[in-house]
C-alpha positions in Angstrom: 0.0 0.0 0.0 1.3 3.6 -0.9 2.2 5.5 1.7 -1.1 7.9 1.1 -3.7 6.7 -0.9 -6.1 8.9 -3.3 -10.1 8.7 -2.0 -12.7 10.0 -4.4 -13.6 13.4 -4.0 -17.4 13.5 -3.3 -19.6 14.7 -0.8 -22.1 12.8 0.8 -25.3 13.9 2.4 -27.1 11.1 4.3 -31.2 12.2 3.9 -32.6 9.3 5.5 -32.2 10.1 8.1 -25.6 31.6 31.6 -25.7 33.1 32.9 -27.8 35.5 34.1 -26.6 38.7 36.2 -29.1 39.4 37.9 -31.8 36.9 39.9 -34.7 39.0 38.9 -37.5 36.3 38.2 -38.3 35.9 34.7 -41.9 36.8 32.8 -44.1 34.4 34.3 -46.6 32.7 31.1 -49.9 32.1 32.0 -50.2 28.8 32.1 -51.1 26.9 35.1 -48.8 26.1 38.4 -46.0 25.2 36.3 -45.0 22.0 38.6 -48.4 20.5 37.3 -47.1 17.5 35.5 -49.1 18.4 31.7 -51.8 16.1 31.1 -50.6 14.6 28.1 -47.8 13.0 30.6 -50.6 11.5 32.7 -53.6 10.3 30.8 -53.2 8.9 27.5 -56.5 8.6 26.1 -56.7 12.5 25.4 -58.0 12.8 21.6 -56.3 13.9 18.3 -58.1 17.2 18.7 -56.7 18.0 21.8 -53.5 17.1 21.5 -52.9 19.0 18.4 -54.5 21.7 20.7 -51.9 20.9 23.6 -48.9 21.0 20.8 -49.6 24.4 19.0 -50.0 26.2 22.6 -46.8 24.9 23.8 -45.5 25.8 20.9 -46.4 29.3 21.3 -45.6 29.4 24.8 -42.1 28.6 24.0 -41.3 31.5 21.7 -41.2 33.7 24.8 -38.5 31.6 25.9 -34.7 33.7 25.9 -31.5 33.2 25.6 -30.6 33.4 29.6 -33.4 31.2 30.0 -31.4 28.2 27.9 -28.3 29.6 29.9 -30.0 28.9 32.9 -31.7 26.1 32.0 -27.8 24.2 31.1 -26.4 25.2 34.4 -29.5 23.3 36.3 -28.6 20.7 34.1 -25.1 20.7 34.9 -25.2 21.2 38.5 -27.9 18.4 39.5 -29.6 20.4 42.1 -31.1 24.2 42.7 -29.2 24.6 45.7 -25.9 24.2 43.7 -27.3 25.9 40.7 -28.1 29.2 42.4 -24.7 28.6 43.8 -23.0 28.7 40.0 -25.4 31.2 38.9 -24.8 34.0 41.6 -28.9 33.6 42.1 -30.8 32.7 45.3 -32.1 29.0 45.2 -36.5 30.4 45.5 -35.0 32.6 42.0 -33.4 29.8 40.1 -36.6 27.8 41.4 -38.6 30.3 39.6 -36.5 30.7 36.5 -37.3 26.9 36.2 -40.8 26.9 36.7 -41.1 29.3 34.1 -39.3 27.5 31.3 -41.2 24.5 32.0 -44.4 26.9 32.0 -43.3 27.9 28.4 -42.6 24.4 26.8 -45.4 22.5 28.4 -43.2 19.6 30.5 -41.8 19.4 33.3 -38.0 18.7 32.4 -37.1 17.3 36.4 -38.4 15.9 38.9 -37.5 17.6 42.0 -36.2 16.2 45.3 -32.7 16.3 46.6 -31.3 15.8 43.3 -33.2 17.1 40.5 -34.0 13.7 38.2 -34.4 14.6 34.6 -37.8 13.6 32.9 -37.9 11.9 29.2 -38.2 15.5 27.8 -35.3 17.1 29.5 -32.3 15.3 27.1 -34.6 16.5 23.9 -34.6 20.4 25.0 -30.5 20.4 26.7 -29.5 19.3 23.0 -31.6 21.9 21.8 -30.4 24.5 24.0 -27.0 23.5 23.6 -27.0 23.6 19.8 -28.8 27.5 20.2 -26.5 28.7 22.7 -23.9 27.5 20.3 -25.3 28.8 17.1 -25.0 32.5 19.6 -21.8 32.1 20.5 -20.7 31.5 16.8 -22.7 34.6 15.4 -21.1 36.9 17.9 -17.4 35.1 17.0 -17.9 35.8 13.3 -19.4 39.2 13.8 -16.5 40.2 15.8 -14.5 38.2 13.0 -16.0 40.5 10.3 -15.6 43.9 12.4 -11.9 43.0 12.6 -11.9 43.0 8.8 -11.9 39.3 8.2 -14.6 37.8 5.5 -15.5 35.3 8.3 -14.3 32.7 11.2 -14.1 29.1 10.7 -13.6 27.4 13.8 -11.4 23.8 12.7 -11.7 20.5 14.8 -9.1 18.3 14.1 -7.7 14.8 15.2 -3.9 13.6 15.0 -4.2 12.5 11.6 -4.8 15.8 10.0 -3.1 18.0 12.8 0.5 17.2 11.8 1.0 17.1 8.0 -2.1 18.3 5.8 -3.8 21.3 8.7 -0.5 23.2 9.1 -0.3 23.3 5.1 -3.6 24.7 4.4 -3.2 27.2 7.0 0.2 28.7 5.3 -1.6 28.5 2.3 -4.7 30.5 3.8 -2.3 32.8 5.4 -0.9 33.4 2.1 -3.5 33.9 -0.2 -6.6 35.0 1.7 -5.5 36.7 5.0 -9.5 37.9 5.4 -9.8 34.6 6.8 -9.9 34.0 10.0 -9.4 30.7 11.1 -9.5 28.8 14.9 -8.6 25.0 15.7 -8.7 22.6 18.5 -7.6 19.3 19.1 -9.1 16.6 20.4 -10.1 12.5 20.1 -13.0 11.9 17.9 -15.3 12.1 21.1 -14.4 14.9 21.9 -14.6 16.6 18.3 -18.0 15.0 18.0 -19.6 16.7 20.9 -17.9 19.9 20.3 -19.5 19.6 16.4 -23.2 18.8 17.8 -23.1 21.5 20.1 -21.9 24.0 17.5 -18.5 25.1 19.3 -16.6 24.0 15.6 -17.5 24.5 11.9 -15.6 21.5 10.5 -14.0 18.2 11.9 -11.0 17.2 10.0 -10.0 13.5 10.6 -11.3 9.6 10.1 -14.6 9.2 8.7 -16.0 7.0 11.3 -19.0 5.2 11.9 -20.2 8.6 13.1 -19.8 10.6 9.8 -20.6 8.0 7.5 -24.2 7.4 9.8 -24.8 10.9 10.0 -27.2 13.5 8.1 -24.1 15.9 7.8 -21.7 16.9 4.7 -18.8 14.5 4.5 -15.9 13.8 1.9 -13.1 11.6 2.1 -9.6 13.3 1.2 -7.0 10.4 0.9 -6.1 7.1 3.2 -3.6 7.5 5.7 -3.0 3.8 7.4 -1.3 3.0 10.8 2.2 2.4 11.5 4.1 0.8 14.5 6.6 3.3 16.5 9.1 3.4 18.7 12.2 5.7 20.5 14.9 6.5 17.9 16.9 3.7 20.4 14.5 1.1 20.4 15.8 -2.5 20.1 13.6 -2.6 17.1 14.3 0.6 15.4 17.6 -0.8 14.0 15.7 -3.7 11.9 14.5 -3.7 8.5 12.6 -6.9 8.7 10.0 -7.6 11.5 6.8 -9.7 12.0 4.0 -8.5 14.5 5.6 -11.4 16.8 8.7 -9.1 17.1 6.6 -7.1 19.2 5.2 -9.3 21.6 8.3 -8.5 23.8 7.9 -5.5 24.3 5.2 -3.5 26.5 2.7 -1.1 24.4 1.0 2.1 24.8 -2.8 1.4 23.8 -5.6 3.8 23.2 -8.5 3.3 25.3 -10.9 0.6 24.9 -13.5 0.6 23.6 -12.1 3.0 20.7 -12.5 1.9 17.2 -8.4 2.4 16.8 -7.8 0.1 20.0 -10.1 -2.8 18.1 -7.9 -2.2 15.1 -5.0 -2.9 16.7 -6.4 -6.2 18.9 -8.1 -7.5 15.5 -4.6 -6.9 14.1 -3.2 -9.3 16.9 -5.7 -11.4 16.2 -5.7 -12.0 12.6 -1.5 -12.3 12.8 -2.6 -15.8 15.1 -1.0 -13.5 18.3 -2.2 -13.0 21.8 -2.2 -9.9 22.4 0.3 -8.0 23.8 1.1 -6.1 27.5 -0.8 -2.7 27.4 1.5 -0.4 29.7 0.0 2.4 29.6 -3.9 3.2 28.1 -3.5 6.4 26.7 -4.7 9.8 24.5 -1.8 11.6 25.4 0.2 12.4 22.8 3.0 14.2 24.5 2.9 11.6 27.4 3.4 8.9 25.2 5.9 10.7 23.1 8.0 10.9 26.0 7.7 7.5 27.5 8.4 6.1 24.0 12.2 8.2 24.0 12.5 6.6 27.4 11.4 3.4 27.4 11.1 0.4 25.5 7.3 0.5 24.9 5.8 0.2 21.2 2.4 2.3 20.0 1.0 3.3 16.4 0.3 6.3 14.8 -0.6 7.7 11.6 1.8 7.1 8.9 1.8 11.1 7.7 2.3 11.8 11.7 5.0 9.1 12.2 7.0 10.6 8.7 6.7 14.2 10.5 7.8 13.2 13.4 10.6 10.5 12.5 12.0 13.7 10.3 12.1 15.5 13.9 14.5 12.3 14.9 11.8 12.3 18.0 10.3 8.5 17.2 11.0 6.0 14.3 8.2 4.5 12.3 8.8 0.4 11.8 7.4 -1.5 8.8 4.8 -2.7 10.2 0.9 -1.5 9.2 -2.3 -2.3 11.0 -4.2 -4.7 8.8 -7.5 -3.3 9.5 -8.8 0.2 8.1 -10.4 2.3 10.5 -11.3 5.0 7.5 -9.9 7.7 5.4 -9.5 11.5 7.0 -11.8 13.8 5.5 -13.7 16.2 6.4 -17.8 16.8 8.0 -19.2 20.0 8.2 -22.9 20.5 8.3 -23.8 23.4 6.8 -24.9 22.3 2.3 -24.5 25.6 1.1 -20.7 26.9 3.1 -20.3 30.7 3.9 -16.9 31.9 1.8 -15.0 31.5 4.6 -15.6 28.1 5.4 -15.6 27.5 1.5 -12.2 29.0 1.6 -11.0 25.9 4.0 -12.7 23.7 2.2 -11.5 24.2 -1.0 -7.6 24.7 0.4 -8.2 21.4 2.3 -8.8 19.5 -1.0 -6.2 21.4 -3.2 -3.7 20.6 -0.3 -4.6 16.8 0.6 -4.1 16.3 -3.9 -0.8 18.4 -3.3 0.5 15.9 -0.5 -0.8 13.1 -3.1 1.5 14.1 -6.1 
């Protein structure tokens, strides 16, 4: 297999698929004791008539909802209990109480039950994704209005994982830098978790990394850019390092530095194992830590993998050598997701660069 492998170039759509600063009370909405649990909760033999009657009231109730009330909302969520709420919020507990009753007033539900700690009903998850997702769709309008005032034609805000992060990201940023300088871009780093939740809530524009299980289920914009497999690597002194011939029972001596289980690169690497007829090896250390595990692989005699294009960078460094050996299993080529079909020019800006870069590192 080459070192980088050409993907096709399309995009996929899958179509089947607080703070408040002062504890004033909020509006009230005239709708009944607002910890009356609604009846649709409690009797389920209303008729069609009614409920359609129940939904478009709610519905109007909830437009009166505001921003602090979401922002209030999430930190009830967060803090399991009015007491510590009110606590986070700089409120009295009777206020944040209130501020409660009132958004549950608005949609129609009661989102917790109370008692010592606040136990969330079925409807709470529904309306903390949605007030996540707002609060974040806020935040990024005041980010690329402030972008915009500072000259730029827009923010793009850049998730990325270790496979785009060390060869193809830094290139498309000098080339961003050099021809379009009214972009302004922002990234962060994280595991695919991480990046996912960030991406759902709205804190980043565009993951750049595998096209999981996650992309390639989802309803957003996705394209693969090229195939970048796994390598073995060790310290430049490693016992191992010196070798041009090895077999994946070469290994088994030495202790490994995993990523955590149940991660879709640490069943790579056991199905590797396993397909090679191998037991596998001694984890030493279960790790995301790339500078952790940079270090104890300079140090020690431990063994981990990492993406061929990272390995090349960082064997060029003389920091770790990559050894000829390549997990057997794909876990997916990096591309990118973003969700938005029809891209503002400064995310179009990335995009494009992102492909024109990822053909360059292909040639």
């Amino acid at each position: 297999m080459p070192p980088l492998q050409s993907s096709r170039h399309v995009v996929w759509q899958n179509t089947s698929s607080p703070r408040p600063t002062s504890a004033r009370a909020a509006p009230r909405f005239d709708s009944g004791p607002a910890d009356a649990a609604p009846p649709g909760l409690l009797r389920l033999s209303l008729s069609n008539t009614n409920l359609i009657k129940m939904a478009h009231s709610s519905s109007t109730r909830a437009r009166w909802l505001k921003l602090r009330h979401l922002e209030v909302l999430l930190a009830i969520a967060r803090a399991g209990s009015l007491t510590a709420a009110a606590e986070l919020l700089h409120m009295s507990q009777p206020a944040v109480s209130q501020w409660l009753a009132d958004i549950e007033a608005a949609l129609g539900v009661p989102l917790f039950l109370r008692g010592r700690r606040l136990r969330p009903t079925p409807y709470a998850d529904a309306v903390l994704r949605h007030a996540e997702r707002t609060l974040g769709d806020t935040q990024r309008l005041q980010q690329e209005i402030a972008a915009i005032r500072g000259g730029a034609v827009g923010l793009v805000r850049i998730g990325t994982m270790m496979a785009g992060a060390s060869g193809l990201l830094p290139s498309v940023v000098r080339r961003i830098r050099r021809d379009d300088s009214m972009v302004r871009m922002v990234v962060v780093e994280d595991i695919a978790a991480g990046l996912w939740s960030r991406f759902e809530r709205n804190e980043i524009d565009l993951i750049l990394g595998r096209l999981d299980e996650h992309a390639l289920g989802s309803a957003y914009m996705r394209e693969a850019l090229y195939q970048d497999p796994y390598r073995v690597i060790c310290g430049p002194q490693h016992l191992l390092a010196r070798r041009r011939r090895l077999t994946w029972a070469d290994t088994m001596r030495f202790p490994w530095i995993m990523p955590p289980s149940p991660t879709r690169l640490r069943q790579a690497i056991e199905a590797t194992f396993t397909k090679q007829g191998l037991a596998l090896p001694e984890v030493w250390l279960d790790s995301v830590s790339f500078t952790t595990n940079q270090v104890l692989l300079q140090e020690t005699e431990c063994l981990s993998v990492l993406s061929h294009s990272a390995a090349r960078y960082y064997k060029s460094l003389k920091l770790l050598q990559e050894l000829p050996l390549e997990l057997t299993v794909n876990i997916g080529d990096v591309g990118m997701v973003w969700n938005d079909p029809r891209p503002g020019p400064a995310l179009l800006r990335v995009l494009d660069a992102l492909r024109e870069e990822s053909r360059r590192m292909l040639a």
